[in-house]
ZALUM-102714 format. One record per atom (N, C-alpha, C, O, CB): z, x, y. Coordinates in pm, whole numbers, plus 50000, padded with zeros to 5 digits. Glycine has a CB too. Layout:
N
ZXY/...
//
This chain:
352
500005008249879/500005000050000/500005008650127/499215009050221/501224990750000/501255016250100/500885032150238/499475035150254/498925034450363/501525050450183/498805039150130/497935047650175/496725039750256/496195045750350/497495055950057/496215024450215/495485015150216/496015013450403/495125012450487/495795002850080/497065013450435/497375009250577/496875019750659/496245018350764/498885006650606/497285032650594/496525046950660/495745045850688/495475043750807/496245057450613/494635046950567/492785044950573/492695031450702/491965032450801/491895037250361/493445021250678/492965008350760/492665014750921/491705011950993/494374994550761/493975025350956/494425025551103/493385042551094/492955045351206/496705025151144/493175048051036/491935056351069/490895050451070/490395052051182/491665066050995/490395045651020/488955036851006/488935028751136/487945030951206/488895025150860/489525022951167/489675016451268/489595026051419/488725023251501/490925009451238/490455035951442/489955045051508/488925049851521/488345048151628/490355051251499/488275058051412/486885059651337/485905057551426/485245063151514/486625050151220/486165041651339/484785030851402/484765026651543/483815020351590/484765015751329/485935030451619/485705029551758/485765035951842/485715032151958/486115023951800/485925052051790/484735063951853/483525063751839/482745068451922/484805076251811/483225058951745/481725055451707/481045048651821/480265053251904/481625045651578/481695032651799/481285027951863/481365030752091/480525026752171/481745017851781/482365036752114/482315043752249/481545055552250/481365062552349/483635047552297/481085057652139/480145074252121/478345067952157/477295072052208/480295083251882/478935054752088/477275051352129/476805045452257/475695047052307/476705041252036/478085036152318/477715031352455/477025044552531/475915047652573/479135025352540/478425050852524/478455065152631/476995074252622/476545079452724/479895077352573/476325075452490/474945081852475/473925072352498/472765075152527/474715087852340/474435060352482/472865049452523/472695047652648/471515047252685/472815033252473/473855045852763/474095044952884/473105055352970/472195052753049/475545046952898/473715069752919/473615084252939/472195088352933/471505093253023/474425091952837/471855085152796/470555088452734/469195084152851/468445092052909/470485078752577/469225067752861/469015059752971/468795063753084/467645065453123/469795053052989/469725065953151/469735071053302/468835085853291/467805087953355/471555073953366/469565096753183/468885106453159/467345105153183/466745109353282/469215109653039/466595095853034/465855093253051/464635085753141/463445088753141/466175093052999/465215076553209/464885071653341/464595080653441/463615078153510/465825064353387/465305091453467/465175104553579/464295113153504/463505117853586/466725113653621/464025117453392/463105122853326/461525117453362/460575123453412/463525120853191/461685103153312/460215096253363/459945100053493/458805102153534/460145079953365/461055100953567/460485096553751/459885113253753/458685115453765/462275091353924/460635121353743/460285134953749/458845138853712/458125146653773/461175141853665/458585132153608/457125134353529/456145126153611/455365131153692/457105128453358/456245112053581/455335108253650/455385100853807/454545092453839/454835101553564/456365104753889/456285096854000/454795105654111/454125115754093/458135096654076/454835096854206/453965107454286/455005112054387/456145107754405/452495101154363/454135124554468/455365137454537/454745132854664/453695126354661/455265158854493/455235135454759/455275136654930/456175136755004/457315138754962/454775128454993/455975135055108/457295137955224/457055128655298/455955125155340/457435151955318/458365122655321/458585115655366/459575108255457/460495102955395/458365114155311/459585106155624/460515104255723/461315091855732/460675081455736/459905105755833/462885091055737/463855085055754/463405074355847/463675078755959/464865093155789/462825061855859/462755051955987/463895044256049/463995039756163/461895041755957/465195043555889/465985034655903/466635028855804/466135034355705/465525027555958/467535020255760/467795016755665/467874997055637/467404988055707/468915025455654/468524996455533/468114981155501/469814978955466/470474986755397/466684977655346/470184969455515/471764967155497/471734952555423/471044943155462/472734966955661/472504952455324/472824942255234/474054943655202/474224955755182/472064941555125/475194936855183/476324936455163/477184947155184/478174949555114/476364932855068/476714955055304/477584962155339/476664980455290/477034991355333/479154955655254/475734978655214/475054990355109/473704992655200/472754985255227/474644984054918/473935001655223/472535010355320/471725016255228/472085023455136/472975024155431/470485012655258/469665016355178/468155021455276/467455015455358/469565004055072/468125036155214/467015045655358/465675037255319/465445031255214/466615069555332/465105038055401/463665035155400/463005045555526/463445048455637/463415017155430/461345050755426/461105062655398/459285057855476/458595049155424/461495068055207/458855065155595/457965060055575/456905075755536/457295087255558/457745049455698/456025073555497/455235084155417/453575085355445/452885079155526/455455080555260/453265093755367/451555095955384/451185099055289/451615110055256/450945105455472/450255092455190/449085099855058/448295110355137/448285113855255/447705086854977/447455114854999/446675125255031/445545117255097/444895123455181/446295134554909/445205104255071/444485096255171/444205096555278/443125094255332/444755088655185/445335100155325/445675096455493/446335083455515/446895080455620/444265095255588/446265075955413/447175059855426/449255062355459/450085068755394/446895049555208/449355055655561/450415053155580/451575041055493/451325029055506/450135051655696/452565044455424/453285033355354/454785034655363/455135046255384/452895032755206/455545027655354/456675022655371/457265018555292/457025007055255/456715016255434/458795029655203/459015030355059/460625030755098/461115036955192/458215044654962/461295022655005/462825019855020/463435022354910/463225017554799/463215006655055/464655034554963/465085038554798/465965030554690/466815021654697/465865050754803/465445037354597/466015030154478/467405033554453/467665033154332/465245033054356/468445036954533/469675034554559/470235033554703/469615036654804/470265043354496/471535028454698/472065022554888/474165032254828/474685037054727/472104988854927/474435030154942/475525034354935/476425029955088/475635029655182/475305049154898/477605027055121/478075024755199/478625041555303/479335042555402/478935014755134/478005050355233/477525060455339/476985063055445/475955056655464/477085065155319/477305071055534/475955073455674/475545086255593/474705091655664/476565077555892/475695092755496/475695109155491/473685107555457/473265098255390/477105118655315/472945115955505/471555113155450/470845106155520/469675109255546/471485107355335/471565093155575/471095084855641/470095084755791/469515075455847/472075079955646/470205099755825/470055100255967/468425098356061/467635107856055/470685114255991/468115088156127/466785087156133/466035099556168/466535108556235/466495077456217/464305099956104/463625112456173/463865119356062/462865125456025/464205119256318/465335121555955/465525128155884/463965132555805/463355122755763/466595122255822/463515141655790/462295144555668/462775148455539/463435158855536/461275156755705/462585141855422/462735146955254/461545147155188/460505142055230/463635137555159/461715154055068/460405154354963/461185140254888/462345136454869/460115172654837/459405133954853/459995125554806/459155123354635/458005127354617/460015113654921/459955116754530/459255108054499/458665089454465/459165078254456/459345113454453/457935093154461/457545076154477/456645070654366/455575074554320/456665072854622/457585058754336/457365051354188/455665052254175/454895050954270/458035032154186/455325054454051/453475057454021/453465036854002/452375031154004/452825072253793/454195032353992/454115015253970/454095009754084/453185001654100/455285008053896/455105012154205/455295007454301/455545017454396/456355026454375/456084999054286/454845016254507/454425022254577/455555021854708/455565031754780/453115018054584/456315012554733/457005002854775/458565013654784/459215014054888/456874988054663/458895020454678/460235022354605/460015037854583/458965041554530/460485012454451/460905046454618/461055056054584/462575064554587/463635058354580/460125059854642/462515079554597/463835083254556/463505100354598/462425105254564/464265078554372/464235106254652/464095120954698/464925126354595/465965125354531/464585124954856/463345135854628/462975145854523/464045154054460/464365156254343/462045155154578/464475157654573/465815170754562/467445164654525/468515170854521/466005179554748/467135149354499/468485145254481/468555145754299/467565144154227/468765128254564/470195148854239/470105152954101/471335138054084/472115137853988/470625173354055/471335128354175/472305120954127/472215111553993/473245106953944/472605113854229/471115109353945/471045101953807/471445113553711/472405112653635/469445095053767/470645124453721/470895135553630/472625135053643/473315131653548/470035151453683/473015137753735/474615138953666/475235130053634/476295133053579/475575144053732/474935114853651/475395104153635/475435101353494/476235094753429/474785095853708/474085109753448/473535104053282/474465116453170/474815115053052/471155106853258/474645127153257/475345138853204/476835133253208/477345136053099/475085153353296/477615127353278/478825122153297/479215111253183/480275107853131/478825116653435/478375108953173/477575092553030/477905098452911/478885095852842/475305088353008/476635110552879/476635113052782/477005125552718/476425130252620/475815109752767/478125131452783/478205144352759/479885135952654/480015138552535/478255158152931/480745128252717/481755121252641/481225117752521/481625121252410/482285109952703/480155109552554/479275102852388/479535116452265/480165116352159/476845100652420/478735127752336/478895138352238/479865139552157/479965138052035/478895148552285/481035144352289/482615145052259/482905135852172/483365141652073/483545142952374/482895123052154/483655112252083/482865111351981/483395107851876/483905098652152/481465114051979/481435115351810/481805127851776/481945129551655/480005113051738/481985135951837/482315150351762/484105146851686/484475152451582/482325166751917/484755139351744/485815136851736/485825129051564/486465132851465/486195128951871/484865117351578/484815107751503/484585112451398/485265110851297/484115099051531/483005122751417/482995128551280/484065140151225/484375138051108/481675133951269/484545149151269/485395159251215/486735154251220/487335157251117/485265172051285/487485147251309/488535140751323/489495132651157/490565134451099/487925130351434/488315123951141/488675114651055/487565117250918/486395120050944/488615099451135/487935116150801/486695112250684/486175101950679/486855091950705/486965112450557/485015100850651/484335092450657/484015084750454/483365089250360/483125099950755/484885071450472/485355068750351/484725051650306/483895046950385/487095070950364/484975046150231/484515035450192/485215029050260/484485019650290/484435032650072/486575026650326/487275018050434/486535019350578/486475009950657/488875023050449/485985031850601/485465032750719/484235021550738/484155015150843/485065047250736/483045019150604/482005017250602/482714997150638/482394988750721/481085024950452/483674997350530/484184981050538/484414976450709/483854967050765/485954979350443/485464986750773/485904983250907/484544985450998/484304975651069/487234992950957/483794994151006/482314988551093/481984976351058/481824968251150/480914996651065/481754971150890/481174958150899/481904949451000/481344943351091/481174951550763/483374949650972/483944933951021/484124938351158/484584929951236/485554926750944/483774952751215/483794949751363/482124945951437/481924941851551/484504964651437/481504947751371/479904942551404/479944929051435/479504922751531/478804943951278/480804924451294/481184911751249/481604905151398/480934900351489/482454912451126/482594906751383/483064903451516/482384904351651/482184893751710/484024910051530/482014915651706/481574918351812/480024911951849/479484910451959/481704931751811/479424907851676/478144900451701/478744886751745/478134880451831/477084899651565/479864881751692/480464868651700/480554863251898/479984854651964/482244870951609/481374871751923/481884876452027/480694875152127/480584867352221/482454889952002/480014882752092/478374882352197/477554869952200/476824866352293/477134893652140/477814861252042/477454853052071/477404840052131/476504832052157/477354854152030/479264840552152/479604830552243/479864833952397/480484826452471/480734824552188/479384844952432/479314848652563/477784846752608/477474848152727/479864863252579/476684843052491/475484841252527/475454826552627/476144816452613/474624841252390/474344829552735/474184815552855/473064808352764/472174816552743/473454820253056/472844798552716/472174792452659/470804791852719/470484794352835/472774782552641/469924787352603/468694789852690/467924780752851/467194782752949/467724788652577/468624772052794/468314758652954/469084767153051/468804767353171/469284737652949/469714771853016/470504776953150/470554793253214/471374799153285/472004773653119/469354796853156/468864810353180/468104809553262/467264800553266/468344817153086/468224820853366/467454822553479/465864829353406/465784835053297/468404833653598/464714826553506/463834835253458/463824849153512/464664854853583/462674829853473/462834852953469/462674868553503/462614868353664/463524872953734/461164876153430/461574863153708/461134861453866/462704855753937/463334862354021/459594847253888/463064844353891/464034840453983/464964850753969/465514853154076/464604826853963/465364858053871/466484869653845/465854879353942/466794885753988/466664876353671/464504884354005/464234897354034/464444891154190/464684899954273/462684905253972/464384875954248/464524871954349/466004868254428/466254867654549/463774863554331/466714866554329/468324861854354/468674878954401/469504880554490/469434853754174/468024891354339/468674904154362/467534913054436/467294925054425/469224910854217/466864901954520/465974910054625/464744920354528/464244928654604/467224921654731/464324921154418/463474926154395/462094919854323/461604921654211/464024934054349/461814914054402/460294908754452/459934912654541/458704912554548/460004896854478/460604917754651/459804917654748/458684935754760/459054947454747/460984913654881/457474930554786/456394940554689/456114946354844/455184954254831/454704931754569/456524945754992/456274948055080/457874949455170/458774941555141/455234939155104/458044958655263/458994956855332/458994954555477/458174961655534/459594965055305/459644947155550/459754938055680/460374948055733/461484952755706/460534923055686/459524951355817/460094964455935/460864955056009/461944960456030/458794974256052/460854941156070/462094938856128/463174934956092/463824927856168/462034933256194/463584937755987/464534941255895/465454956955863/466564958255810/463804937955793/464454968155920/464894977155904/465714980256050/465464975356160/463894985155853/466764989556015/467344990956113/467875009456154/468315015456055/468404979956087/467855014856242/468575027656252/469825026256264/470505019956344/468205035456350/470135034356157/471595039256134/472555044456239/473755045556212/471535049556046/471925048956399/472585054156463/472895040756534/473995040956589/472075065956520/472005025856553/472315014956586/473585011156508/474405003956566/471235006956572/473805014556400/474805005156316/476195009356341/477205002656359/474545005856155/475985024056336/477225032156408/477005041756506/475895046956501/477985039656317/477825045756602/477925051056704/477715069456625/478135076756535/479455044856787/476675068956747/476495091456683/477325094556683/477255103456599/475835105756759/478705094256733/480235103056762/480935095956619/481925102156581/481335097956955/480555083856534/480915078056414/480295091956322/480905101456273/480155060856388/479195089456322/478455094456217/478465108856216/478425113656103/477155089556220/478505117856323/478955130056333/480335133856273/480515142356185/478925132656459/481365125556339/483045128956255/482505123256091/483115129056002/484905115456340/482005118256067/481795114155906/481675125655855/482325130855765/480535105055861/480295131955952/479525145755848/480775153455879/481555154355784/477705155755908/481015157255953/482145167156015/483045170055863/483085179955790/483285158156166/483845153555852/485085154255750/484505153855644/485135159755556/486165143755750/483485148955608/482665156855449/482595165155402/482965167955288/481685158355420/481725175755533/481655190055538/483255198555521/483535209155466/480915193155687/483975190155582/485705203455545/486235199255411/486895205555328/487525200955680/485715185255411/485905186755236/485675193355156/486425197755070/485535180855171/484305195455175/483815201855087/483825215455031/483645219654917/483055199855106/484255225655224/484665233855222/486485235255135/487105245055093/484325235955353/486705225455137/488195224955104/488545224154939/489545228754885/488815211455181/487435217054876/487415214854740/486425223454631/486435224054508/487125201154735/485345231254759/484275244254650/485115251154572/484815251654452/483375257954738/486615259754629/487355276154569/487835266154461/487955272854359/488885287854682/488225251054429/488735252754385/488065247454231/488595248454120/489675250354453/486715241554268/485965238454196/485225250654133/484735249054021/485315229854256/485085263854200/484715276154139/485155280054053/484395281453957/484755284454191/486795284354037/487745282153987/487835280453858/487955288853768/488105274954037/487775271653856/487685255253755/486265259453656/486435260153535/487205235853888/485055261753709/483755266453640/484335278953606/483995281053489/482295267353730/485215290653656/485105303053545/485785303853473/485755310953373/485145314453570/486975293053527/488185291553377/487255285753232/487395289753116/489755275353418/486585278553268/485685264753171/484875277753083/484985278852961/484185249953296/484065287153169/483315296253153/483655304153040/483105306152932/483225302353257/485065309653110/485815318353045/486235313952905/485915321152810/486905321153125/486965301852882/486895297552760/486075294352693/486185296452572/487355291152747/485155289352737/483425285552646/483125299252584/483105300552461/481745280752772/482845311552686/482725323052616/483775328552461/483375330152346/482895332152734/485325330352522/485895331752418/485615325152308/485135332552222/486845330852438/485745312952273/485225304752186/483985307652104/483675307551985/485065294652249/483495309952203/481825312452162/481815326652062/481295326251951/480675315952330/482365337152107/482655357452014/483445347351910/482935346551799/484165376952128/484705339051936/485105337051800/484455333451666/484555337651550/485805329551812/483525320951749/482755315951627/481645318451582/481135314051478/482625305951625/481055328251688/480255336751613/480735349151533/480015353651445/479395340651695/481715353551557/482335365651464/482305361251325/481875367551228/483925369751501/483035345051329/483525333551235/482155332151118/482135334850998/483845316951341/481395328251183/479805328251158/479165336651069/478705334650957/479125331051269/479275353251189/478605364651145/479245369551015/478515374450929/478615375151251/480475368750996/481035376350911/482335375350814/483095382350747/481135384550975/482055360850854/483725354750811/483465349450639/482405349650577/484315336750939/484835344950590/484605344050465/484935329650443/485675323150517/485335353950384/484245324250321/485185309850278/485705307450163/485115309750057/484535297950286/486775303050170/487695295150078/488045287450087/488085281450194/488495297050047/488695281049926/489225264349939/490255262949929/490895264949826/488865254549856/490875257550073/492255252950135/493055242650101/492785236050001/492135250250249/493935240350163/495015227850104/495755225850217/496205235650276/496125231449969/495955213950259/496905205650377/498035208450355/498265203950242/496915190450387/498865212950391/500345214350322/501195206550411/502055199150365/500965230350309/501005207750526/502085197650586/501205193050731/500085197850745/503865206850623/501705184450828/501095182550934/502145187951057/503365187751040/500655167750934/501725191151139/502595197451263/502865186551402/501885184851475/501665212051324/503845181251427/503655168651523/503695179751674/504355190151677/505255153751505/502845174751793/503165180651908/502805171751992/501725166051982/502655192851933/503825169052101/503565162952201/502945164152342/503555171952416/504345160352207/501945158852391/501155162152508/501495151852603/501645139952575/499635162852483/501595157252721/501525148852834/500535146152947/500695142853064/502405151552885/499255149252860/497755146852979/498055135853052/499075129153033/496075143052907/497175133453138/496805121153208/498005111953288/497945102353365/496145112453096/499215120753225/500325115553289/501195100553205/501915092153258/499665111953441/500765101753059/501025091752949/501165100752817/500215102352740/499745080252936/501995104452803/502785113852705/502165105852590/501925093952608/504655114652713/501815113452443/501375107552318/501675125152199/501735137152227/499275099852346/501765118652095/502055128651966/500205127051928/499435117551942/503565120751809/499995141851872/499015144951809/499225152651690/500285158551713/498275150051885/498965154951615/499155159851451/497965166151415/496895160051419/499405147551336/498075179251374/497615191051390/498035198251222/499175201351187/498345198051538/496835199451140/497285201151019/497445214250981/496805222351048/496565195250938/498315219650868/498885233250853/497925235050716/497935228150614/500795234550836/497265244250742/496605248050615/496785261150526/496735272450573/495355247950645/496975258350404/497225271050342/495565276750226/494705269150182/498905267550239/495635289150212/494415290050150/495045309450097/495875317350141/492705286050285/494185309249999/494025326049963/492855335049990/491645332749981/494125328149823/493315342350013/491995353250079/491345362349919/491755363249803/492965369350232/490485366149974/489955375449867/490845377649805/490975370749704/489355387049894/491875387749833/492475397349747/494125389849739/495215395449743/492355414849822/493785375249725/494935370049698/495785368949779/496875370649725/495385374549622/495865367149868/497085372149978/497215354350022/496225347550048/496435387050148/498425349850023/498955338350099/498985335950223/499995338850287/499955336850081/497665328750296/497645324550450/497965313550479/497595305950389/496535325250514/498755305250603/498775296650594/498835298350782/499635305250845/499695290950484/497445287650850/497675283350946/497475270551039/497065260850975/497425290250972/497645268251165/497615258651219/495735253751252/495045263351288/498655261751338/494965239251240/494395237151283/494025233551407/494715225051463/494345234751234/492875239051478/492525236651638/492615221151669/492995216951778/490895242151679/492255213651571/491725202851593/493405192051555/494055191951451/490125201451487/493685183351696/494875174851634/494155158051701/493305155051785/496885181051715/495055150551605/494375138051595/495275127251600/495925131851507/493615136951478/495975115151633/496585107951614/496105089251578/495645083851679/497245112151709/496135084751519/496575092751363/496055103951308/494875104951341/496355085151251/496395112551240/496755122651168/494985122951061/494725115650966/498525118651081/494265131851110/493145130651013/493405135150889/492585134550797/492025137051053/494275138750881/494175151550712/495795147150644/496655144650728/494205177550772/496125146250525/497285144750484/497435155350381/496625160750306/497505131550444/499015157050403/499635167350312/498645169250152/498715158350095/501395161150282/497855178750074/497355174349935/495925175549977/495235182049899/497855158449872/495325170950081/494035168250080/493065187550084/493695197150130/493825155750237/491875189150042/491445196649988/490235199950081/489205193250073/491355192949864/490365212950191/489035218250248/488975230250231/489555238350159/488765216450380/487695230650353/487075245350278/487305254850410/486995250550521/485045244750217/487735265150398/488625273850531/487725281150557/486825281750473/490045283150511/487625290750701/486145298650769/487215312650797/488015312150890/485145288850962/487145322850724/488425332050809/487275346350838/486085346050809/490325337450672/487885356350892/487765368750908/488685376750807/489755370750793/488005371251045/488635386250745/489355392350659/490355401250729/491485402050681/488515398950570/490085406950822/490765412750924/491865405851000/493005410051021/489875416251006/491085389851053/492315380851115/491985368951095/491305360651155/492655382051264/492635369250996/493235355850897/493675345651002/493205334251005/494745360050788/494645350551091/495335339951163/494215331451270/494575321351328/496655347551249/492885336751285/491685332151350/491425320151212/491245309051261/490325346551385/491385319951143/490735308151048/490725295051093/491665289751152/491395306750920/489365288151058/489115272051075/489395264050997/490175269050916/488015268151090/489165253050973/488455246350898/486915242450906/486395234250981/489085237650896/486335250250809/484865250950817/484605234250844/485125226450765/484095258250664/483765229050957/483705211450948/481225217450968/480395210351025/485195196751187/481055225650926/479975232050899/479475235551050/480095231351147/479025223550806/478285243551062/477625253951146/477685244351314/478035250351416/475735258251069/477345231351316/476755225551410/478305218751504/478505217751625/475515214151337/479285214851371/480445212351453/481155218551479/481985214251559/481055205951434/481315233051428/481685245051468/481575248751533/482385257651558/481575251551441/480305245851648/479835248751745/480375242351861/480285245651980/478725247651728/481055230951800/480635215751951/481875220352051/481965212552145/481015191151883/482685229252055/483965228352105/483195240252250/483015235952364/485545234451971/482925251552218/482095260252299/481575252552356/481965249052468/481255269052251/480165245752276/478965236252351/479645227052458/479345228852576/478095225252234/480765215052416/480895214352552/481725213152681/481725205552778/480485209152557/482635227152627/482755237552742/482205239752834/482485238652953/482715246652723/480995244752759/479625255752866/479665242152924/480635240952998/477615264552791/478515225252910/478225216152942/479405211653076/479215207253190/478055208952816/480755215652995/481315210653132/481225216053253/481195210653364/482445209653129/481175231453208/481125236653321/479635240753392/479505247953491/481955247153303/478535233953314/477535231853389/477845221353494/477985224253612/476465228953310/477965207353442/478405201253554/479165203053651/478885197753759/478715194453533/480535212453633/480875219553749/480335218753860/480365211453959/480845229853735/479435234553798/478465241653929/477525228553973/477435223154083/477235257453865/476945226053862/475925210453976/476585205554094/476085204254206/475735192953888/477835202854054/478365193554170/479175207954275/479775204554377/479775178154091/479135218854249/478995226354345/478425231854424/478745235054538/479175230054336/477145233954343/475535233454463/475295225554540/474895227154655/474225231854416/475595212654462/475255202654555/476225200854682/475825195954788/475185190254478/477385204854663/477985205154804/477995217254871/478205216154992/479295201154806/477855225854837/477245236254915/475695238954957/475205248755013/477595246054853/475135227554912/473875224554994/474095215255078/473915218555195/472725220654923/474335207355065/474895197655155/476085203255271/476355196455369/475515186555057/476445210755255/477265220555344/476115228555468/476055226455589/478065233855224/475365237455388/474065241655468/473415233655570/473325235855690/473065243755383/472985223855499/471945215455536/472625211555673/472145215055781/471565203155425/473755204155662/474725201855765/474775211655907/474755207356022/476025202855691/474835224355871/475065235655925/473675237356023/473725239156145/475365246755809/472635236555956/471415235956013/470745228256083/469605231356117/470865236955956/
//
């Protein structure tokens, strides 16, 4: 009966990293992908700030531009923000502009979907990396996905609006302003009309010392990330290059308490014992802790050591998840620096 309640409350965990592993990569993937398309196929030009379009408070630039034609057009971006930062008329950007609609576009030099989709799906990674090495993947696991599908198809289906009472496509693209295939210059407005230049100057002003105020420490932060991604990285390639394997045994679990996020929780961290070549009795702590408890006292893996330093040993979870802890390290601390360029361009730009 113990053990059956165990499996229940892992499986259950399990299946709902899984399932947050997949929002977080479909979301991610998405946006990713979406900024991928525009990159490839939008068309490129430059294009001047006239003004913006205010809707509930959300400014949105509008861009007017030139083809290689010589035709003049008038393109409104595909995001608004309750910002002035960007906003400033006359401003000039590279732009691009939808190959569908001509109407809609998005500058060139901005990476905000890209990190948006990286923010998405870099967790997705994480939480299946969790899901899979964390927990086994067992015949209770396969049962608890069914009855949460089960459910969650249930669930969706009584949140469905029936069909009489579904909007169409057109009236949906009209209730949220996107029909309109042309834009009403007397509608557009300059931003320095909406707020006073001595507004919009202290805006940039206190952005800019932000930013100056939060780069050292965001640098920081990227070589610590750095620094450990690397270490990690000589370990498990040493681990890799030259390490040995044997078959281990759970011997006990290690309880330790963390206080991230400012909500204290126990994680369980398994003690593994194993013999080396020449017989010798090792027994150490795993990197990886889990609550509930992935591994129980008895259960049977396969260990990654160095002969030299034993006390470095893994649990081999094979080549690719061996990897994922480095991988995303580095990843985090790519995003780092992104969002440090970007304010130290935005710092410049300011400056200039």
């Amino acid at each position: 009966m113990f053990n059956f309640i165990f499996q229940s409350i892992q499986a259950y965990n399990q299946v709902g990293l899984f399932i947050g592993a997949l929002i977080c990569l479909g979301i991610g993937g998405f946006i990713l992908g979406d900024a991928f398309y525009w990159r490839v196929h939008a068309l490129r030009g430059s294009g001047t700030i006239i003004g913006v379009l205010e809707r509930n408070g959300i400014y949105t630039p509008v861009y007017r531009y030139a083809l290689q034609n010589g035709q003049t057009h008038l393109a409104k971006s595909d995001t608004g923000s309750n910002s002035v930062r960007g906003k400033e008329t006359g401003r000039v950007v590279p732009l691009m502009i939808s190959a569908h609609n001509p109407s809609e576009a998005r500058e060139a030099n901005s990476h905000l979907f890209d990190v948006v989709g990286a923010v998405f799906f870099v967790p997705g990674i994480w939480l299946a990396y969790i899901a899979l090495t964390a927990y086994p993947i067992t015949r209770t696991t396969w049962i608890m996905a069914a009855a949460m599908l089960v459910y969650l198809g249930e669930r969706g289906y009584r949140i469905l609006i029936p069909k009489g009472q579904r909007l169409s496509v057109e009236e949906w693209k009209k209730q949220h302003h996107l029909d309109e295939a042309t834009i009403d210059p007397t509608e557009v407005k300059r931003i320095e009309d909406v707020f006073s230049a001595s507004d919009v100057q202290r805006a940039q002003q206190k952005r800019v010392q932000g930013y100056k105020k939060a780069a050292p420490f965001l640098g920081v932060f990227a070589v610590i990330l750095v620094s450990v991604g690397f270490y990690e990285s000589v370990k498990i390639f040493h681990l890799e290059a030259r390490g040995l394997r044997a078959p281990g045994e759970v011997v006990r679990l290690k309880e330790e308490y963390s206080s991230g996020s400012g909500a204290g929780h126990y994680s369980y961290y398994a003690i593994v014992r194993f013999h080396t070549e020449k017989n010798v009795t090792v027994e150490f702590k795993d990197n990886v802790g889990s609550n509930p408890p992935s591994h129980r006292p008895g259960d049977k893996v396969t260990v990654l050591y160095l002969p030299n330093s034993r006390q470095d040993a893994i649990i081999d979870r094979g080549v690719w998840w061996n990897w994922a802890i480095p991988g995303i390290v580095f990843l985090s601390a790519a995003f780092i620096v992104l969002i440090l360029i970007g304010m130290l361009r935005t710092g410049m730009t300011r400056k200039n």
